[in-house]
KOLDORO-337653 format. One line per field, with one value per residue: residue number from 1; residue in one letter; y, z, x of N, C-alpha, C in turn. Coordinates in steps of 0.001 Angstrom, whole numbers, padded with zeros to 6 digits. Each point is the difference from the previous one (the first is absolute). Layout:
// KOLDORO-337653
pos: c(NUM_...)
code: c(A_...)
n_Y: c(Y_...)
n_Z: c(Z_...)
n_X: c(X_...)
ca_Y: c(Y_...)
ca_Z: c(Z_...)
ca_X: c(X_...)
c_Y: c(Y_...)
c_Z: c(Z_...)
c_X: c(X_...)
END
This chain:
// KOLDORO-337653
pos: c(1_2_3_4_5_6_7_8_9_10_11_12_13_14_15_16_17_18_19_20_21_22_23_24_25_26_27_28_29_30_31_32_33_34_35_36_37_38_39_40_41_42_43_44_45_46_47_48_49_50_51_52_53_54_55_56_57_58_59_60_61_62_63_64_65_66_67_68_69_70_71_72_73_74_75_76_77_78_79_80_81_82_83_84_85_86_87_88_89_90_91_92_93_94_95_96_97_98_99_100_101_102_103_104_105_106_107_108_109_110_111_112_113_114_115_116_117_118_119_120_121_122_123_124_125_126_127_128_129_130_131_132_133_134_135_136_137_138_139_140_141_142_143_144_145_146_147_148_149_150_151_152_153_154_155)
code: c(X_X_X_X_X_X_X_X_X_X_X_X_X_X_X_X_X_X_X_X_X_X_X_X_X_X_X_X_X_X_X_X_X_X_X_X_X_X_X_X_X_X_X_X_X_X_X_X_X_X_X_X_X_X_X_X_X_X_X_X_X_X_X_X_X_X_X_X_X_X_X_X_X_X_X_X_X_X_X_X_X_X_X_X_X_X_X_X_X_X_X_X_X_X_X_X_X_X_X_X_X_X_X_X_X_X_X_X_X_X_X_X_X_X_X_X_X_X_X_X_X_X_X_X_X_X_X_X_X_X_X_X_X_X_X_X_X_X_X_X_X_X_X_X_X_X_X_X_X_X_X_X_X_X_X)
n_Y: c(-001179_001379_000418_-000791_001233_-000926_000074_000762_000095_001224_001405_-000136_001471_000136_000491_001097_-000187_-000462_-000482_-000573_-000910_-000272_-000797_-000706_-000853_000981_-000097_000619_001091_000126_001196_001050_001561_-000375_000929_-001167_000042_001183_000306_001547_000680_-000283_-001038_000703_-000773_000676_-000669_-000963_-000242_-001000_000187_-001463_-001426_001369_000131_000796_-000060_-000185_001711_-000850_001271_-000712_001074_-000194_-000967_-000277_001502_-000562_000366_001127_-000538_000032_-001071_000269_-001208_-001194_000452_-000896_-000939_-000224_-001006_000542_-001426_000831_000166_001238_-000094_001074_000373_-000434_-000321_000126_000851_000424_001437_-000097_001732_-000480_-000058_-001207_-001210_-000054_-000600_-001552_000329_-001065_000299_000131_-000910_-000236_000475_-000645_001171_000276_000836_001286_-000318_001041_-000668_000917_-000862_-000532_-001345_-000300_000433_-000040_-000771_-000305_-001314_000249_000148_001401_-000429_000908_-000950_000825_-000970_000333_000921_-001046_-000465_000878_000319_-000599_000164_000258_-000836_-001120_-000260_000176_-001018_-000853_-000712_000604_-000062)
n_Z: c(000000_-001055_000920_-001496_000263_-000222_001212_-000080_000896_-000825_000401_-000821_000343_-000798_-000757_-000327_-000146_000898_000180_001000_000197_001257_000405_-000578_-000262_-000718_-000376_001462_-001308_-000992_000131_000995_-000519_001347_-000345_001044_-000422_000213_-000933_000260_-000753_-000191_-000472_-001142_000332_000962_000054_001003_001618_000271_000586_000561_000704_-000007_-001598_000063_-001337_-000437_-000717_-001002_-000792_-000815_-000424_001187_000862_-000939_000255_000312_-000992_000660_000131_-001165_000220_001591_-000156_000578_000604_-000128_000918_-000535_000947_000022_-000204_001663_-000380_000588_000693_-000624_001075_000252_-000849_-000581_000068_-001080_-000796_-001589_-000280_-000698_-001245_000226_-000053_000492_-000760_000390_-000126_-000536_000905_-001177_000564_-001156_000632_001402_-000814_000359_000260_-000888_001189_-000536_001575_000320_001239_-001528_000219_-000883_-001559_-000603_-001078_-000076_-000610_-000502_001167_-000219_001305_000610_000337_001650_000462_000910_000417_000440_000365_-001468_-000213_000551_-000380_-001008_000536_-000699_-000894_-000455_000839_-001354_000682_000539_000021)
n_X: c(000834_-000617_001040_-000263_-000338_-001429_-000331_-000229_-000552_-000987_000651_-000828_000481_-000905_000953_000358_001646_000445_000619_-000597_000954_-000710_001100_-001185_001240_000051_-001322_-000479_-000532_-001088_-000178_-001164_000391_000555_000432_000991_001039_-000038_000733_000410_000434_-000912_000747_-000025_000819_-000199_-000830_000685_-000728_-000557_-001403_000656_-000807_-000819_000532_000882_-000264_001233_-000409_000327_000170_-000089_-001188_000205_-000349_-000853_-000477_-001384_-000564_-000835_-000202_-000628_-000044_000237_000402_-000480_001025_001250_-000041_001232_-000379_001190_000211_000609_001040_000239_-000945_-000788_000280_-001299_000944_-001541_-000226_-000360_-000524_-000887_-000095_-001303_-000301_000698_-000909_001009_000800_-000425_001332_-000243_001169_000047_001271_-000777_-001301_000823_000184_001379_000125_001019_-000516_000746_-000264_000270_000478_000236_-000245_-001282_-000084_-000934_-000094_-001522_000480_-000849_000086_-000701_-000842_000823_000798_000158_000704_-000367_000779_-000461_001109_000295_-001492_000634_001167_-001243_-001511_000922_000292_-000763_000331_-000181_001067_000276_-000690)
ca_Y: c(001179_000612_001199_001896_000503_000353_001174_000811_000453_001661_001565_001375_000882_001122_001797_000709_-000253_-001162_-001130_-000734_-001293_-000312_-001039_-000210_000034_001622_000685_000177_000093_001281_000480_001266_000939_001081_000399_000752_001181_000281_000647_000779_-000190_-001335_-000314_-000716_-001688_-000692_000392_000319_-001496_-000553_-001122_-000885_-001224_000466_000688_000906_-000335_001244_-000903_000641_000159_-000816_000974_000971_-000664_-000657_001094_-000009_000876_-000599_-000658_001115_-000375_000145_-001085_000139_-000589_-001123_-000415_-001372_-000449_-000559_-000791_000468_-000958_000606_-001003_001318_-000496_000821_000159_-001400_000547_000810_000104_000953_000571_-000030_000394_-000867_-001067_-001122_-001301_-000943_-000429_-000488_-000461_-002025_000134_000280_001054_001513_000381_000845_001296_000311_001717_000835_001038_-000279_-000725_-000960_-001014_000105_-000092_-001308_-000207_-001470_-000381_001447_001470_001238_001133_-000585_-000011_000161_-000757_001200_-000463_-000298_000199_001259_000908_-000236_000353_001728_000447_000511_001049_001453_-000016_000111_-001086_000143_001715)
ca_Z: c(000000_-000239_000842_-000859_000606_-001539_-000011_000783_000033_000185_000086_-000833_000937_-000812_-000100_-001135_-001181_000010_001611_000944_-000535_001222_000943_000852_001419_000726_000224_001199_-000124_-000570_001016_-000547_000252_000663_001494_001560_000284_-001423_000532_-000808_-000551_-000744_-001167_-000553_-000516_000982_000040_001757_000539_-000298_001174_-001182_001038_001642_000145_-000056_-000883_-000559_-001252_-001170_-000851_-001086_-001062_000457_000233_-001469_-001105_-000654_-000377_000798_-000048_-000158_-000715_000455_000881_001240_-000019_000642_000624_-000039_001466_-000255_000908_-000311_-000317_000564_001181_001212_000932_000113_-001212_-000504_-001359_-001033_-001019_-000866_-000643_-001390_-000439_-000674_000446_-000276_-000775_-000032_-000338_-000206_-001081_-000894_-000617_-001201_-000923_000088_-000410_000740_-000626_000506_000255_001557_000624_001856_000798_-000800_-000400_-001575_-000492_-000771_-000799_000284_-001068_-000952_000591_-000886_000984_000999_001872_000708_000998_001152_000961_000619_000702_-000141_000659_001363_000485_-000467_001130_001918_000320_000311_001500_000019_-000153_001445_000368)
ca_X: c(-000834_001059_000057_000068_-001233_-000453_-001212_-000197_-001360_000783_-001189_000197_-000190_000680_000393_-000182_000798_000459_-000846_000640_-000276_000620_-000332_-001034_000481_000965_-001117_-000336_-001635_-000376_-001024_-000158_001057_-000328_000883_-000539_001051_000737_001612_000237_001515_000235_000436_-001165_-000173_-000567_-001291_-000672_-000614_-001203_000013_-000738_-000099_001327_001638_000178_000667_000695_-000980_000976_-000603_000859_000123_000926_001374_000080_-000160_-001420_-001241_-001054_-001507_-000910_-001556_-000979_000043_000449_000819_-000011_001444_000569_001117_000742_000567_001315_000693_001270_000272_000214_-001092_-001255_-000594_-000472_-000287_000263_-001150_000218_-001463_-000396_-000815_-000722_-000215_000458_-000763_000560_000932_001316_001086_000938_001445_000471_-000281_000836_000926_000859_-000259_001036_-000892_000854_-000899_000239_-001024_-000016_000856_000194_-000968_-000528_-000866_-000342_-000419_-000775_-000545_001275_000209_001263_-000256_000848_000430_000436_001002_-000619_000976_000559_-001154_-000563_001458_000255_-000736_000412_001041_-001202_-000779_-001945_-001023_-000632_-000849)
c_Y: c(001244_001423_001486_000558_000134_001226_001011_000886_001565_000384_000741_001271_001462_001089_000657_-000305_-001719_-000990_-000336_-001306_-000832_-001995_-000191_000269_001073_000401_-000453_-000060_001270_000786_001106_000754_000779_000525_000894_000926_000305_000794_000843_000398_-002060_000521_000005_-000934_-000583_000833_000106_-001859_-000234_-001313_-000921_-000889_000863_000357_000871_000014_001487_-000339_001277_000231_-000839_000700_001477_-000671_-000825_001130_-000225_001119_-000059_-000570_001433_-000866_000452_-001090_000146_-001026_-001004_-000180_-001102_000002_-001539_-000799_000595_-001063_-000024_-001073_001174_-000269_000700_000501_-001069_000768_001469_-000108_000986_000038_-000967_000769_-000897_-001091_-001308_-001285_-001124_-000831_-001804_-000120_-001191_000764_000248_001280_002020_000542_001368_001718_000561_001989_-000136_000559_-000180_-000769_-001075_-000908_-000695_000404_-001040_-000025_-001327_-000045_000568_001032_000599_000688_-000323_000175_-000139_-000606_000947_-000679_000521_000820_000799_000816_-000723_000710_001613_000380_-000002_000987_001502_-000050_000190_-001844_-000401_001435_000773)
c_Z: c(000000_001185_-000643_000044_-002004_000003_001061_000505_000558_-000185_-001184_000371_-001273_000837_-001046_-000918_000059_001055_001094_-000102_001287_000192_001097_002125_000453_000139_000799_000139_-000306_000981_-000854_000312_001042_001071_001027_000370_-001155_000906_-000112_-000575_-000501_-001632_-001149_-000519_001711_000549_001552_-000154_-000802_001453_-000695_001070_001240_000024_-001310_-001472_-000991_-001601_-000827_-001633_-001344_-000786_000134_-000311_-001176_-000745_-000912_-000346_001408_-000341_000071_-000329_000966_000944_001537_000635_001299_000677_000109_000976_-000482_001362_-000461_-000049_000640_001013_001889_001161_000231_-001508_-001031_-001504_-000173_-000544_-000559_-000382_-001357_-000311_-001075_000066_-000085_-000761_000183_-001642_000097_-001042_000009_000051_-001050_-000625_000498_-000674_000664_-001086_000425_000663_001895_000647_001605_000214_-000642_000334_-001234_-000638_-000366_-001162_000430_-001452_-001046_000257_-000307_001476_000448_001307_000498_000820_001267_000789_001662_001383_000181_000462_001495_000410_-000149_001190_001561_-000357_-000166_001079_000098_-000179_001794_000449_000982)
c_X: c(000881_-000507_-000385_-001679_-000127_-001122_-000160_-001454_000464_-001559_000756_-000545_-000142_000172_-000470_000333_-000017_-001096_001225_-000136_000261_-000430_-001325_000321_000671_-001576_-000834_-001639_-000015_-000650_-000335_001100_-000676_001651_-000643_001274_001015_001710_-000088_001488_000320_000535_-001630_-000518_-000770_-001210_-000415_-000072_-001011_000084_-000552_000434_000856_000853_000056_000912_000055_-000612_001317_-000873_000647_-000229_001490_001472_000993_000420_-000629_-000445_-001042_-001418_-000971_-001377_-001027_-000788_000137_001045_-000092_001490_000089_000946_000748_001126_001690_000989_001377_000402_000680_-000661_-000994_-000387_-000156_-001180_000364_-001309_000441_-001512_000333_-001218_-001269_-000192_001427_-000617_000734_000775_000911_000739_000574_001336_000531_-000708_000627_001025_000356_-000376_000789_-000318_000668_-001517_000223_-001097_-000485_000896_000293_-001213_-000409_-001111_-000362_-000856_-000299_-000812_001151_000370_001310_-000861_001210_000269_000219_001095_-000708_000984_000623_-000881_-000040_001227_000018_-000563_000852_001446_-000371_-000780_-001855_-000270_-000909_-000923_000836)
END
């Protein structure tokens, strides 16, 4: 029996330009967008908390932080809580505003192809199969490292 992962089950997350292309298991649960505390003098890629099961989770903008176009449709937006990965103590998610319904995604091993697009906070792009869209692999780790070393992943 072969150890090689043939599939993968994902959230496709659009953005404006592009999408987010995330691991079922980095995603926590969709909720509504609501914050209960915001910073002031925050970076504009960070939006404030959102309380979500009792704690206190730091919500990051991906239209900001990507250098997205903003979401002008008018929608109402949403948060995606995300399972952190850092392994920090007392810290166990991360969320980012969207603006649009995530969609269930798998991927087959053979239908990813690599795209060659420089973007902070990216780990790679990607084309899956014959969709013309790229999607962004997020560096999951690097936005948890921007938050604490800007001292906003704790209120």
């Amino acid at each position: 029996m072969s150890d090689v992962l043939e599939s993968l089950n994902g959230l496709v997350v659009p953005l404006a330009e592009q999408a987010l292309l995330l691991p079922n298991v980095a995603v926590a649960e969709l909720v509504g967008f609501r914050l209960n505390r915001v910073q002031e003098n925050a970076p504009s890629w960070f939006l404030g908390w959102t309380l979500w099961r009792d704690q206190q989770v730091p919500v990051v903008d991906p239209y900001v932080l990507l250098n997205e176009r903003p979401d002008e449709t008018g929608r109402q937006p949403r948060t995606v809580i995300l399972n952190a990965i850092g392994e920090r103590a007392g810290v166990h998610y991360i969320a980012m505003r969207v603006w649009s319904i995530p969609r269930s995604r798998k991927v087959t091993r053979g239908e990813m192809s690599a795209v060659e697009i420089s973007i902070p906070y990216v780990l790679q792009s990607v084309r899956l199969g014959e969709e013309l869209q790229t999607l962004c692999i997020p560096d999951l780790l690097s936005i948890e490292q921007t938050l604490e070393t800007a001292g906003l992943l704790r209120p």
